[in-house]
mmCIF file of the N, C-alpha and C atoms, coordinates in Angstrom:
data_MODEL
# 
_entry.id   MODEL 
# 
loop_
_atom_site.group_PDB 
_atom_site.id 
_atom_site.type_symbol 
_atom_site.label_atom_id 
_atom_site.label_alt_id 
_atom_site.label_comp_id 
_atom_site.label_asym_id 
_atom_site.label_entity_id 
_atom_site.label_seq_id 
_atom_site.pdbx_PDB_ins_code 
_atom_site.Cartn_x 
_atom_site.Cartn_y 
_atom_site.Cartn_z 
_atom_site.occupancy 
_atom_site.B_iso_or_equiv 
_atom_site.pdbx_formal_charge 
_atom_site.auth_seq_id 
_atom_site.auth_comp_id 
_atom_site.auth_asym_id 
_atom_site.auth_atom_id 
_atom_site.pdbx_PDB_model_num 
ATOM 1   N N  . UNK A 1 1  ? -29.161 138.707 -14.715 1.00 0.00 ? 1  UNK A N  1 
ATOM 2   C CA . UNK A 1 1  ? -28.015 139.416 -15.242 1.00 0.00 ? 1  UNK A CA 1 
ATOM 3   C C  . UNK A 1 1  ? -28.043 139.420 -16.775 1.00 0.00 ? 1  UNK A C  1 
ATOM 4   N N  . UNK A 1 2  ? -28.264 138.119 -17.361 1.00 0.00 ? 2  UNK A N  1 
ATOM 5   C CA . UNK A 1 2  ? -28.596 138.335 -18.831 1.00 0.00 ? 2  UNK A CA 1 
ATOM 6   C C  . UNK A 1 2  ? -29.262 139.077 -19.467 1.00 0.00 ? 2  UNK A C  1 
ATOM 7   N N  . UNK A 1 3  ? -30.603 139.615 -18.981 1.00 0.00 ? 3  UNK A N  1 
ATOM 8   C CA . UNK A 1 3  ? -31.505 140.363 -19.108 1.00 0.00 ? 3  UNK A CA 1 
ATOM 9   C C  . UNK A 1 3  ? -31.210 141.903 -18.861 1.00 0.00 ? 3  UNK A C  1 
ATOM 10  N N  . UNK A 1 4  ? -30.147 142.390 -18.515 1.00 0.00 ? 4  UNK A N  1 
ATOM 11  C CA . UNK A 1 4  ? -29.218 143.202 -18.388 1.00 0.00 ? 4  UNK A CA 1 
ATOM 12  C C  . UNK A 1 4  ? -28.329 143.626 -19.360 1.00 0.00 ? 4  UNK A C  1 
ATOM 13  N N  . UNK A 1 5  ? -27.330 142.913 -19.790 1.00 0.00 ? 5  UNK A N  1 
ATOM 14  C CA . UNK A 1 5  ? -26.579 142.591 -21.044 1.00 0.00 ? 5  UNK A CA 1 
ATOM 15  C C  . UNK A 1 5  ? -27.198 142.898 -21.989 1.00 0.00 ? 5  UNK A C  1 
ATOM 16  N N  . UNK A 1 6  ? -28.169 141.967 -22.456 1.00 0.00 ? 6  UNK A N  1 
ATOM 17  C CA . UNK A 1 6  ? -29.155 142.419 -23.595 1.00 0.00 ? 6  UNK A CA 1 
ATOM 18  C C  . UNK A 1 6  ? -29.870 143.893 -23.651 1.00 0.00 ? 6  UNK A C  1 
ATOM 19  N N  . UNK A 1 7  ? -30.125 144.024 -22.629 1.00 0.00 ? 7  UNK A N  1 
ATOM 20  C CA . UNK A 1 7  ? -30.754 145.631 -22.562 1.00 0.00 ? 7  UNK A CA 1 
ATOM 21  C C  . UNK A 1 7  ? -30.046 146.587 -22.889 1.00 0.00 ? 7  UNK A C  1 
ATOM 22  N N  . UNK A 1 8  ? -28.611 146.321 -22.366 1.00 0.00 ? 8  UNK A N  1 
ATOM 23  C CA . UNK A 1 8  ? -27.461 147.509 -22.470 1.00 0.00 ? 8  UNK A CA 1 
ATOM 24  C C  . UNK A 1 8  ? -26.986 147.189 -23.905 1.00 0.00 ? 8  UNK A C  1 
ATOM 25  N N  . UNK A 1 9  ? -26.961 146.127 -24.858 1.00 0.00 ? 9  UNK A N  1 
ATOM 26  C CA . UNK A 1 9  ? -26.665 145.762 -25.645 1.00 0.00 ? 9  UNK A CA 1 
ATOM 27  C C  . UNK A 1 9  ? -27.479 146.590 -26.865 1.00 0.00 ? 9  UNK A C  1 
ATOM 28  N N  . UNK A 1 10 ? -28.877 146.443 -26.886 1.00 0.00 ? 10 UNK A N  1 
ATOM 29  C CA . UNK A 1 10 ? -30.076 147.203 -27.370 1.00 0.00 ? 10 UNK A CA 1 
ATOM 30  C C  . UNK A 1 10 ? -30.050 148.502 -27.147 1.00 0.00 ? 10 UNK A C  1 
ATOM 31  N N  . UNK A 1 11 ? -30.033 149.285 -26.274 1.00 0.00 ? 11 UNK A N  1 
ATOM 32  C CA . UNK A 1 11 ? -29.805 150.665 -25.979 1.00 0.00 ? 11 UNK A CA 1 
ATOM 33  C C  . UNK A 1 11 ? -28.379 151.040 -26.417 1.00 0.00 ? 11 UNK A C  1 
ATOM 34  N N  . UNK A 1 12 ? -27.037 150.383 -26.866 1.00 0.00 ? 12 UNK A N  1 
ATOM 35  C CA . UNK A 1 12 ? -26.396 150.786 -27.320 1.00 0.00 ? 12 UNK A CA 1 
ATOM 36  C C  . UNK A 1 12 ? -26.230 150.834 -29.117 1.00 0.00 ? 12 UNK A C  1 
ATOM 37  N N  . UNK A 1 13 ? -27.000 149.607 -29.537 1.00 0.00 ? 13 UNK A N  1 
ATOM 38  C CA . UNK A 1 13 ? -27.138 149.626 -30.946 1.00 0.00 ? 13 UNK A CA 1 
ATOM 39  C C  . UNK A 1 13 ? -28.226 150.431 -31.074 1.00 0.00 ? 13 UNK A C  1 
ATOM 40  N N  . UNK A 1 14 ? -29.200 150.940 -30.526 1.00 0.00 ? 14 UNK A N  1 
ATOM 41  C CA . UNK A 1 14 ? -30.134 152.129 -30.935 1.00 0.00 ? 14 UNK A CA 1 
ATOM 42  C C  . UNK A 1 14 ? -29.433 153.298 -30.997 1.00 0.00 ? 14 UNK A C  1 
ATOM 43  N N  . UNK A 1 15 ? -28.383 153.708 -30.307 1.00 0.00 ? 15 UNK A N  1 
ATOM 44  C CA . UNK A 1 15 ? -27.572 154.794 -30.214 1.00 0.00 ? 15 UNK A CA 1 
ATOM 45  C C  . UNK A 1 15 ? -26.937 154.894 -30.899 1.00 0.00 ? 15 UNK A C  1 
ATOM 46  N N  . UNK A 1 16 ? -26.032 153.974 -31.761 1.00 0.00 ? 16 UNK A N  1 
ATOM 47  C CA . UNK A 1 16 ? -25.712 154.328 -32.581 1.00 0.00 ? 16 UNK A CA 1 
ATOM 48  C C  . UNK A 1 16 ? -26.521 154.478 -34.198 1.00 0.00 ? 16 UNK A C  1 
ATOM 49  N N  . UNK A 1 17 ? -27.944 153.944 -34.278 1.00 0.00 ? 17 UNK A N  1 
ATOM 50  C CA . UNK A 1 17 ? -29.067 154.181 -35.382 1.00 0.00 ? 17 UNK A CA 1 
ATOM 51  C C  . UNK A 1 17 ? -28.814 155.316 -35.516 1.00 0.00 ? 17 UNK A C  1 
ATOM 52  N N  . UNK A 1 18 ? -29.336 155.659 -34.094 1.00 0.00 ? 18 UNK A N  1 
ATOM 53  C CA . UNK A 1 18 ? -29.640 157.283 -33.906 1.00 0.00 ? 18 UNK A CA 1 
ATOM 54  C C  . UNK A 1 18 ? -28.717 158.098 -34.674 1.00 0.00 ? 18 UNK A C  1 
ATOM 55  N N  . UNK A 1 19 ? -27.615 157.948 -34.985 1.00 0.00 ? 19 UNK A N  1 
ATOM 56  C CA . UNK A 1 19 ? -26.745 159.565 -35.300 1.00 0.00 ? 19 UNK A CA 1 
ATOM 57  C C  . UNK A 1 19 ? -26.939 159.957 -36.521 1.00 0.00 ? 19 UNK A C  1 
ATOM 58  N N  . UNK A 1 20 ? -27.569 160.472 -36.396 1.00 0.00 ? 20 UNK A N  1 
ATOM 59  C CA . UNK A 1 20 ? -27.814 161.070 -37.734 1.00 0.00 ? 20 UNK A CA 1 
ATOM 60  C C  . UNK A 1 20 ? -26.843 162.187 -38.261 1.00 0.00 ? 20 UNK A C  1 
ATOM 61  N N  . UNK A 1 21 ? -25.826 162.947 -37.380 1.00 0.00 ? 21 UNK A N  1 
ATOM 62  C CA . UNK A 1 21 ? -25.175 163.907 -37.657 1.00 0.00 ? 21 UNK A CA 1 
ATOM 63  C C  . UNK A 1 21 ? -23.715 162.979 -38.022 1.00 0.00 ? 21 UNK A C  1 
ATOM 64  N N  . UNK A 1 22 ? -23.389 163.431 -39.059 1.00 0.00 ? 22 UNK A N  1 
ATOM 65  C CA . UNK A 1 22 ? -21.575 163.002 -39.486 1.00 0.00 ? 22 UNK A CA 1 
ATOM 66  C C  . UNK A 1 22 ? -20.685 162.978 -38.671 1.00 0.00 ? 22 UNK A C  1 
ATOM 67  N N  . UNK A 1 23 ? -20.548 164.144 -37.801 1.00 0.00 ? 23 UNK A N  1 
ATOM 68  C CA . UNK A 1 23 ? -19.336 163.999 -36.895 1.00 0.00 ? 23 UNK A CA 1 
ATOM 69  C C  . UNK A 1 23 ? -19.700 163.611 -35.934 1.00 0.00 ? 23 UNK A C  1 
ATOM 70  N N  . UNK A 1 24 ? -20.827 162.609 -36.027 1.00 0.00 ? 24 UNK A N  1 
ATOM 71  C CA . UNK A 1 24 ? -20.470 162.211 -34.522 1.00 0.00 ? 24 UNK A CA 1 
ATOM 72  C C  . UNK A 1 24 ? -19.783 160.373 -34.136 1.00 0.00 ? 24 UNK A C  1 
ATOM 73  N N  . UNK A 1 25 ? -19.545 160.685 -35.977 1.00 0.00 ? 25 UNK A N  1 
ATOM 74  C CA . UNK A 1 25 ? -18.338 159.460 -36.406 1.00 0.00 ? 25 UNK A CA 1 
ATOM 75  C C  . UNK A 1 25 ? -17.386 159.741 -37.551 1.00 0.00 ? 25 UNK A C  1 
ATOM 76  N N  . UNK A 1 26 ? -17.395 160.817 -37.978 1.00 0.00 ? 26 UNK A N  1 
ATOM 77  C CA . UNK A 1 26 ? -16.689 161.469 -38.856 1.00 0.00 ? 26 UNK A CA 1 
ATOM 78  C C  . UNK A 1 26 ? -16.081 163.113 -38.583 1.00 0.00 ? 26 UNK A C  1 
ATOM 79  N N  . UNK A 1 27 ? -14.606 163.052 -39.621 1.00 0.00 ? 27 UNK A N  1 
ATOM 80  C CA . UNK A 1 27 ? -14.489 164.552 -39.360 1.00 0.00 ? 27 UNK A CA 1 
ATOM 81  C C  . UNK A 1 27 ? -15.762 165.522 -40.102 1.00 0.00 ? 27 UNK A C  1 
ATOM 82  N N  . UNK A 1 28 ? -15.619 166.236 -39.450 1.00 0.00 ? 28 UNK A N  1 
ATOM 83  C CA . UNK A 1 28 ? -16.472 167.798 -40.141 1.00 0.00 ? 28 UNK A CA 1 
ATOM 84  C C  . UNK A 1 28 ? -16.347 168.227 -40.956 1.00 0.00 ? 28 UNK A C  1 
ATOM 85  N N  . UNK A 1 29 ? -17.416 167.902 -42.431 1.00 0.00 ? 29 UNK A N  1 
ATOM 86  C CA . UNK A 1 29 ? -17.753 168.168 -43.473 1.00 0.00 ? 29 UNK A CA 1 
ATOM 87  C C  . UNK A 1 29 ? -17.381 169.713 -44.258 1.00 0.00 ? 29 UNK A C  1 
ATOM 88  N N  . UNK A 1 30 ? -16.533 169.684 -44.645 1.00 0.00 ? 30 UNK A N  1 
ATOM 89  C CA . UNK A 1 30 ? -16.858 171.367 -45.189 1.00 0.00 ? 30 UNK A CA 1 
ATOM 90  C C  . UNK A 1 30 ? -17.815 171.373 -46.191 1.00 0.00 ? 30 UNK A C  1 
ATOM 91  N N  . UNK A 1 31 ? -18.818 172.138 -45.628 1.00 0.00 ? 31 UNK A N  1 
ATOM 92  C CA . UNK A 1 31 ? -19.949 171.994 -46.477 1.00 0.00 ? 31 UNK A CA 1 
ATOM 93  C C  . UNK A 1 31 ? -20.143 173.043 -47.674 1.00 0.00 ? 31 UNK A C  1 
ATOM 94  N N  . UNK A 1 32 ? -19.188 174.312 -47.032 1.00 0.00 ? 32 UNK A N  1 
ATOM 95  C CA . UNK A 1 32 ? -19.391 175.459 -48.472 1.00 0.00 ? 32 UNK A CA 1 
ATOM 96  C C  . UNK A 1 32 ? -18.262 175.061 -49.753 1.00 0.00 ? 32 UNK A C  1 
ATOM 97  N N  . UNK A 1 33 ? -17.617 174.180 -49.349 1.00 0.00 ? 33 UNK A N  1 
ATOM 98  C CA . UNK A 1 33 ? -16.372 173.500 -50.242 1.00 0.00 ? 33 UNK A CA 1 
ATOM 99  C C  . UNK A 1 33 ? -17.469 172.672 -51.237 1.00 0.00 ? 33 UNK A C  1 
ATOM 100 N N  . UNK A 1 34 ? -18.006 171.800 -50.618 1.00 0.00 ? 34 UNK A N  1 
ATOM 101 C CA . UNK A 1 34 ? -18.724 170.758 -51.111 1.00 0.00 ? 34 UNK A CA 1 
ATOM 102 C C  . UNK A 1 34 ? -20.199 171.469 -51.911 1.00 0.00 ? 34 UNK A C  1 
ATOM 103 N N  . UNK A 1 35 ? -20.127 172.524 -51.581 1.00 0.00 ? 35 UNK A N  1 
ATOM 104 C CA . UNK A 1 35 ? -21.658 173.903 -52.208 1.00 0.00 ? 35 UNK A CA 1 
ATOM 105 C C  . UNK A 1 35 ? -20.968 174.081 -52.962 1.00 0.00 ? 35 UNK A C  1 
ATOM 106 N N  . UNK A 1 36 ? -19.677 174.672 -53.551 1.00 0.00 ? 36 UNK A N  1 
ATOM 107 C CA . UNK A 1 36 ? -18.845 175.114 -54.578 1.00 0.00 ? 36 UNK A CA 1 
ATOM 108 C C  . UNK A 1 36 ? -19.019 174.748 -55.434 1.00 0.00 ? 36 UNK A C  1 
ATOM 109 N N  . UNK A 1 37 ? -18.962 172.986 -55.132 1.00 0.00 ? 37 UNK A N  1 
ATOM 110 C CA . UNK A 1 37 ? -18.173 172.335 -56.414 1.00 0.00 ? 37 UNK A CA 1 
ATOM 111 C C  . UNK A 1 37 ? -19.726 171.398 -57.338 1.00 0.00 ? 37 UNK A C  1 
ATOM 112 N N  . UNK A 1 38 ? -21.003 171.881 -56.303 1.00 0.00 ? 38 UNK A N  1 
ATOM 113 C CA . UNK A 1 38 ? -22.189 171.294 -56.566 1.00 0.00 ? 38 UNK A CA 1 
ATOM 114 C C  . UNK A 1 38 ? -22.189 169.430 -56.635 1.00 0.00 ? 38 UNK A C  1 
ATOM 115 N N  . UNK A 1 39 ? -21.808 169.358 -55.160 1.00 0.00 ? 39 UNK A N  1 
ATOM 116 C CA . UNK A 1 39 ? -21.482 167.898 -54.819 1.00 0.00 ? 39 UNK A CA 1 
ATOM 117 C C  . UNK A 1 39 ? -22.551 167.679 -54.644 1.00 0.00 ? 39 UNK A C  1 
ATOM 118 N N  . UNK A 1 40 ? -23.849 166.304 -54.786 1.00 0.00 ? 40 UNK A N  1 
ATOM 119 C CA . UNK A 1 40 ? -24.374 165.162 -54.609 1.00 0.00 ? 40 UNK A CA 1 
ATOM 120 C C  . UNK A 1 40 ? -24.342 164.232 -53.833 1.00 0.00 ? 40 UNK A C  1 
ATOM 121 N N  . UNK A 1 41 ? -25.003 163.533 -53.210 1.00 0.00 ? 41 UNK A N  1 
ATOM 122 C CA . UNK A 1 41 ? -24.995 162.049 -52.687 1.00 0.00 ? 41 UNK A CA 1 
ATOM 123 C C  . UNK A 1 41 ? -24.611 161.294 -53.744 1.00 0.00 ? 41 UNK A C  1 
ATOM 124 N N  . UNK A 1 42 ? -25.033 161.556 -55.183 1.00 0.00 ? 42 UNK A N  1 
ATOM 125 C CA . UNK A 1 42 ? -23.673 160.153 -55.973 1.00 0.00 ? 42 UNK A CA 1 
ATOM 126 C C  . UNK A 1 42 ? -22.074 160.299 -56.101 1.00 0.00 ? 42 UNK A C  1 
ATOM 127 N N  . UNK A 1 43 ? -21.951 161.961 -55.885 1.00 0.00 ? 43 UNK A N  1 
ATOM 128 C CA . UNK A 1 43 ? -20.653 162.398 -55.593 1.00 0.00 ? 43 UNK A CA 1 
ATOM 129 C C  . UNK A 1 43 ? -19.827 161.706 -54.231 1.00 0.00 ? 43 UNK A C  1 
ATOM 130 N N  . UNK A 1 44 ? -20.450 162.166 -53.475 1.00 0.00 ? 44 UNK A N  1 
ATOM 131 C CA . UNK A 1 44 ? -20.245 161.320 -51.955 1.00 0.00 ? 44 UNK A CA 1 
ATOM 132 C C  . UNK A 1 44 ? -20.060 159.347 -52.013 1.00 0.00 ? 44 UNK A C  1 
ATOM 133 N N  . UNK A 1 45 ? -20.911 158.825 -52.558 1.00 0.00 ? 45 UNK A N  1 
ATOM 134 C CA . UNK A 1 45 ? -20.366 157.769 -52.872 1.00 0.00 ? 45 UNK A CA 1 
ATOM 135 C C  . UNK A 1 45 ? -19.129 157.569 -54.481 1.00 0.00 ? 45 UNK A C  1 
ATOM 136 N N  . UNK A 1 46 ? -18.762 157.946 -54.763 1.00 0.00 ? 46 UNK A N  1 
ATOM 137 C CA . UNK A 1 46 ? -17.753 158.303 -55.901 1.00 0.00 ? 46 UNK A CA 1 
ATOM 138 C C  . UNK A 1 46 ? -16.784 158.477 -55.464 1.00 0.00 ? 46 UNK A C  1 
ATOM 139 N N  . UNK A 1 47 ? -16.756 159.754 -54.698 1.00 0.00 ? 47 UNK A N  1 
ATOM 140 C CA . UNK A 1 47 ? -15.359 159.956 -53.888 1.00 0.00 ? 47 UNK A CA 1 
ATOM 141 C C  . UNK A 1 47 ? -15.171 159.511 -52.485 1.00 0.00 ? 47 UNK A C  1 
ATOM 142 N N  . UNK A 1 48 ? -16.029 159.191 -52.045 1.00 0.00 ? 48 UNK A N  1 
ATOM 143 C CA . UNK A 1 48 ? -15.435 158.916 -50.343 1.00 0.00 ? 48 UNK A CA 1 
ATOM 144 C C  . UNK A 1 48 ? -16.189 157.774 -50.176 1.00 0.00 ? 48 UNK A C  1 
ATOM 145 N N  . UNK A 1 49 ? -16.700 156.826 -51.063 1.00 0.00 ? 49 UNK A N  1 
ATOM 146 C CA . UNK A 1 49 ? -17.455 155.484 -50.959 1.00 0.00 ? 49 UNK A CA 1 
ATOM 147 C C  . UNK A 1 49 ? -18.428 155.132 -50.026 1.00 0.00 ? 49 UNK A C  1 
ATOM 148 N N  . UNK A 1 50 ? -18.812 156.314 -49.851 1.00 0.00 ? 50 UNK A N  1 
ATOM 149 C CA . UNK A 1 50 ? -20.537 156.558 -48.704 1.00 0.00 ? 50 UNK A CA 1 
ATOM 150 C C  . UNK A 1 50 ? -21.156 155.520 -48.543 1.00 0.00 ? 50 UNK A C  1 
ATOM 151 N N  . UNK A 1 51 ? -21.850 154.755 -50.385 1.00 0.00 ? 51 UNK A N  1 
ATOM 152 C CA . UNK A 1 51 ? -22.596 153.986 -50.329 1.00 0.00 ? 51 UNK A CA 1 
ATOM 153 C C  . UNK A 1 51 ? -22.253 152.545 -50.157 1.00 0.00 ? 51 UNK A C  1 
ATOM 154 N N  . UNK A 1 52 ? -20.539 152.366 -49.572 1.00 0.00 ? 52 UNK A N  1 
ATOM 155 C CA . UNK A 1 52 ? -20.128 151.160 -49.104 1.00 0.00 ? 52 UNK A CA 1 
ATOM 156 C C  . UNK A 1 52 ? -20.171 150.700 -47.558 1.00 0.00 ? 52 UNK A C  1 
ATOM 157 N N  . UNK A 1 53 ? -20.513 152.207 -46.763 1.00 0.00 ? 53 UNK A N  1 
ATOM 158 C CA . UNK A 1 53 ? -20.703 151.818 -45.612 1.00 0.00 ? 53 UNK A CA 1 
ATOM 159 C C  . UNK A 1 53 ? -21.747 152.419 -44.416 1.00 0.00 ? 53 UNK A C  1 
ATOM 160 N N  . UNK A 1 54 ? -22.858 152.964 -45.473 1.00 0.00 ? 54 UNK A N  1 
ATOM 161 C CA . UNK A 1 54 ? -23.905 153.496 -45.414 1.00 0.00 ? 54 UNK A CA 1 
ATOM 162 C C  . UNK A 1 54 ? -25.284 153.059 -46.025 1.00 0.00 ? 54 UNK A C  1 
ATOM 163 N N  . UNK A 1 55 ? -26.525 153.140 -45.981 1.00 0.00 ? 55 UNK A N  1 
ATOM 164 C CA . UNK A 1 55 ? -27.416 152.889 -46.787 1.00 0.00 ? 55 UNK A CA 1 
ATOM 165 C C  . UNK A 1 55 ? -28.576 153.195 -46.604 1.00 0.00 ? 55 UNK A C  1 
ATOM 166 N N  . UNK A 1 56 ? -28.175 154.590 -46.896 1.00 0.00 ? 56 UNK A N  1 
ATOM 167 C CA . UNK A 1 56 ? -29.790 155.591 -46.936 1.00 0.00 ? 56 UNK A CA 1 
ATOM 168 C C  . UNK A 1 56 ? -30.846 154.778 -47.844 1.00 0.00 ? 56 UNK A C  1 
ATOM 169 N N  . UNK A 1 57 ? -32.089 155.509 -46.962 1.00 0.00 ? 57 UNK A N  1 
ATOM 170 C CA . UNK A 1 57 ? -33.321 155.238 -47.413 1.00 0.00 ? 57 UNK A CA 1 
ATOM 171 C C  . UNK A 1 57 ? -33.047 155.859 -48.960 1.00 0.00 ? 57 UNK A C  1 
ATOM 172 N N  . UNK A 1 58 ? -33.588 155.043 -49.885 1.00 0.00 ? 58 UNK A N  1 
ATOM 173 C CA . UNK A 1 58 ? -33.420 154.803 -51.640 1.00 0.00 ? 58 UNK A CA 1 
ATOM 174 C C  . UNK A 1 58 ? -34.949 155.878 -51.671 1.00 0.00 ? 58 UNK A C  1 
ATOM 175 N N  . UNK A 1 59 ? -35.937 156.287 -50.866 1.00 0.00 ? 59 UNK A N  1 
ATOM 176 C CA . UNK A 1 59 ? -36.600 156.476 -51.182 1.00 0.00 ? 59 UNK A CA 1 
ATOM 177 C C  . UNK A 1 59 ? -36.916 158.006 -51.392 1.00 0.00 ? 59 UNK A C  1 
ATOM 178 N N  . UNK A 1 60 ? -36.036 158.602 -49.695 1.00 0.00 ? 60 UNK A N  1 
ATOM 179 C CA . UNK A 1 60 ? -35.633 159.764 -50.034 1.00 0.00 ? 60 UNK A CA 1 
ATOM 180 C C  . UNK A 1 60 ? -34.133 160.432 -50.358 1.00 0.00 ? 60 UNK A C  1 
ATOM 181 N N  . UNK A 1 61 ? -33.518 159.545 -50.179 1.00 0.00 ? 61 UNK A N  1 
ATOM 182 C CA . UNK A 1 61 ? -32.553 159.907 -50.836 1.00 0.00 ? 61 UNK A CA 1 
ATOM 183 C C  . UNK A 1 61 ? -32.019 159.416 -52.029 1.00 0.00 ? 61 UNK A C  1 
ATOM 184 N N  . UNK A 1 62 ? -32.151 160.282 -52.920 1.00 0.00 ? 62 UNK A N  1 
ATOM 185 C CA . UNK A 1 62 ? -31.571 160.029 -54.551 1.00 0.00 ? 62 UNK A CA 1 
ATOM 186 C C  . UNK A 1 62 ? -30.244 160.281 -54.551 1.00 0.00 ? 62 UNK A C  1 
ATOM 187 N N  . UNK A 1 63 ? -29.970 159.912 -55.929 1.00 0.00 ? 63 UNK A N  1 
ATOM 188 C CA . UNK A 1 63 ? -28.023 160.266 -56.326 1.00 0.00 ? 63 UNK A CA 1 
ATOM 189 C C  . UNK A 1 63 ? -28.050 161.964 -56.571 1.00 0.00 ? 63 UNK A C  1 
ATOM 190 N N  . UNK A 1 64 ? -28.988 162.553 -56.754 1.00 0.00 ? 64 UNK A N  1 
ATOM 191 C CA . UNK A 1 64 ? -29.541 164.017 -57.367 1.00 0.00 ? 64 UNK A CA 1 
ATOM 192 C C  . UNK A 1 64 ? -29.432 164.937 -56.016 1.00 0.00 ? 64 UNK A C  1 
ATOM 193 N N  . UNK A 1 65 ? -29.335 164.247 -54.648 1.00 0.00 ? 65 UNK A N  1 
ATOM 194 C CA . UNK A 1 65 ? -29.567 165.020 -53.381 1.00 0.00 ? 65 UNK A CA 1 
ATOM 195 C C  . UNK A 1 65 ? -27.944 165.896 -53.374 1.00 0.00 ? 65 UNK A C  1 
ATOM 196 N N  . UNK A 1 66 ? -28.295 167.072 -52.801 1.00 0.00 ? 66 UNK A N  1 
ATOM 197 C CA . UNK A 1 66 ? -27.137 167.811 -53.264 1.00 0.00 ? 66 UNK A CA 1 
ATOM 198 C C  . UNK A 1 66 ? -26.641 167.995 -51.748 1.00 0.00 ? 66 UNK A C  1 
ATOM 199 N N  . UNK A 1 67 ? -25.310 168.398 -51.082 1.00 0.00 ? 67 UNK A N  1 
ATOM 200 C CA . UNK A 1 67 ? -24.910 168.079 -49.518 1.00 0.00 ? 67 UNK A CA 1 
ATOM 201 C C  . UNK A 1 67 ? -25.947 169.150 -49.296 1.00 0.00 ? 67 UNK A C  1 
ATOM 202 N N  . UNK A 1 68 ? -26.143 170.437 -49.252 1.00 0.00 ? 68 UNK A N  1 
ATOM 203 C CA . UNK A 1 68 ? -26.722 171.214 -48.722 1.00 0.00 ? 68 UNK A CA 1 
ATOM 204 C C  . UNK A 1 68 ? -27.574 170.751 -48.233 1.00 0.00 ? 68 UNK A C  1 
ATOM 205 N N  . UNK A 1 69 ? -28.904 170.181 -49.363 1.00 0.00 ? 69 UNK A N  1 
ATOM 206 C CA . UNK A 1 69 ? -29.871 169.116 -48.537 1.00 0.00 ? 69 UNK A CA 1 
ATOM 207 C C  . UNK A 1 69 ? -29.646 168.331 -47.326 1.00 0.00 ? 69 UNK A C  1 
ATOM 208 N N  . UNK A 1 70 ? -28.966 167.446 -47.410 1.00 0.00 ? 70 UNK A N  1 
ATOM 209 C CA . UNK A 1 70 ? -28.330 166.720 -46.754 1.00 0.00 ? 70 UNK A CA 1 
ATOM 210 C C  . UNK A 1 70 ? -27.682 167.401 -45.551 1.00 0.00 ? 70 UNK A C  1 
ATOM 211 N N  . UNK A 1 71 ? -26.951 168.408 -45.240 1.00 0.00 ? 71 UNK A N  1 
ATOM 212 C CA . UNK A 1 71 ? -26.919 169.403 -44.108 1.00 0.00 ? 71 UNK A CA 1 
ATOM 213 C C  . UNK A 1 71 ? -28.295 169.967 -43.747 1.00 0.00 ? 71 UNK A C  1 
ATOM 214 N N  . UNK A 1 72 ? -29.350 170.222 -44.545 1.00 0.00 ? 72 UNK A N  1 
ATOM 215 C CA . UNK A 1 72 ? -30.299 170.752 -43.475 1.00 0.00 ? 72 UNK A CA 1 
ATOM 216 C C  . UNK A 1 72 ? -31.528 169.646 -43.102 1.00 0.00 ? 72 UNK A C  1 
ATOM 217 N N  . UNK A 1 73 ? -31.202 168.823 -43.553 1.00 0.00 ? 73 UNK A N  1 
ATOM 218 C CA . UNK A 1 73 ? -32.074 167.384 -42.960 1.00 0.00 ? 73 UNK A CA 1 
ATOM 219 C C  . UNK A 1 73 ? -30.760 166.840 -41.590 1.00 0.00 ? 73 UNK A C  1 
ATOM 220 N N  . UNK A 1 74 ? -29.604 166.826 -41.647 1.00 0.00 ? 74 UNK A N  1 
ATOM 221 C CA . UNK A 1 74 ? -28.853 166.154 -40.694 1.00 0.00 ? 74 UNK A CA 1 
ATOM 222 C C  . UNK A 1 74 ? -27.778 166.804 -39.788 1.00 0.00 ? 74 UNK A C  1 
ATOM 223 N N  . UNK A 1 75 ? -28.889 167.682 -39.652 1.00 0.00 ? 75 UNK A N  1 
ATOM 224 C CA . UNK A 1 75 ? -27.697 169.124 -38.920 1.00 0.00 ? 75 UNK A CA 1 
ATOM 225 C C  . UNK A 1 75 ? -26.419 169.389 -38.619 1.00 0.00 ? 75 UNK A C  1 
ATOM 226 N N  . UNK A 1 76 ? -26.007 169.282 -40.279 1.00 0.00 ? 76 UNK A N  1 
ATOM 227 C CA . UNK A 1 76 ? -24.293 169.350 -40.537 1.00 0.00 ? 76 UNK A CA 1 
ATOM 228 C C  . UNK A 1 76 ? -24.255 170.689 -40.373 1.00 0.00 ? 76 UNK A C  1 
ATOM 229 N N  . UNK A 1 77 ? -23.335 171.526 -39.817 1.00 0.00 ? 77 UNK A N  1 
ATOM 230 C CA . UNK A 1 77 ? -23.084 172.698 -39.954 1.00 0.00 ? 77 UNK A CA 1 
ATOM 231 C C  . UNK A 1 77 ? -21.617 173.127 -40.903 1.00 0.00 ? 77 UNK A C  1 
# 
């Protein structure tokens, strides 16, 4: 039975790795709002403190990444 637990335990913390899309823990991004105003990933942590409960790869993601990017790498619509 332990060996069970743990499995379901593992397959549920992989599931949540997995989401790569925003709403599928957040509301829905307006993304042409956020194109307007030429928002950033350092914007995103500035105003909505992203980088306090998030922590993208440093390698491809810079403070310079603009949402658009970021919508067509994480299929925000």
């Amino acid at each position: 039975m332990k060996k069970y637990v743990v499995l379901l335990s593992s397959m549920l913390f992989a599931a949540s790795v997995a989401a790569v899309d925003c709403v599928d823990c957040h509301e829905k991004v307006d993304i042409e709002m956020h194109k307007d105003s030429g928002a950033t990933l350092a914007t995103c942590n500035d105003c909505h403190g992203f980088g306090d409960q998030h922590t993208p790869d440093p390698e491809i993601h810079s403070p310079e990444l603009t949402l658009p990017e970021c919508a067509d790498c994480h299929g925000m619509e």
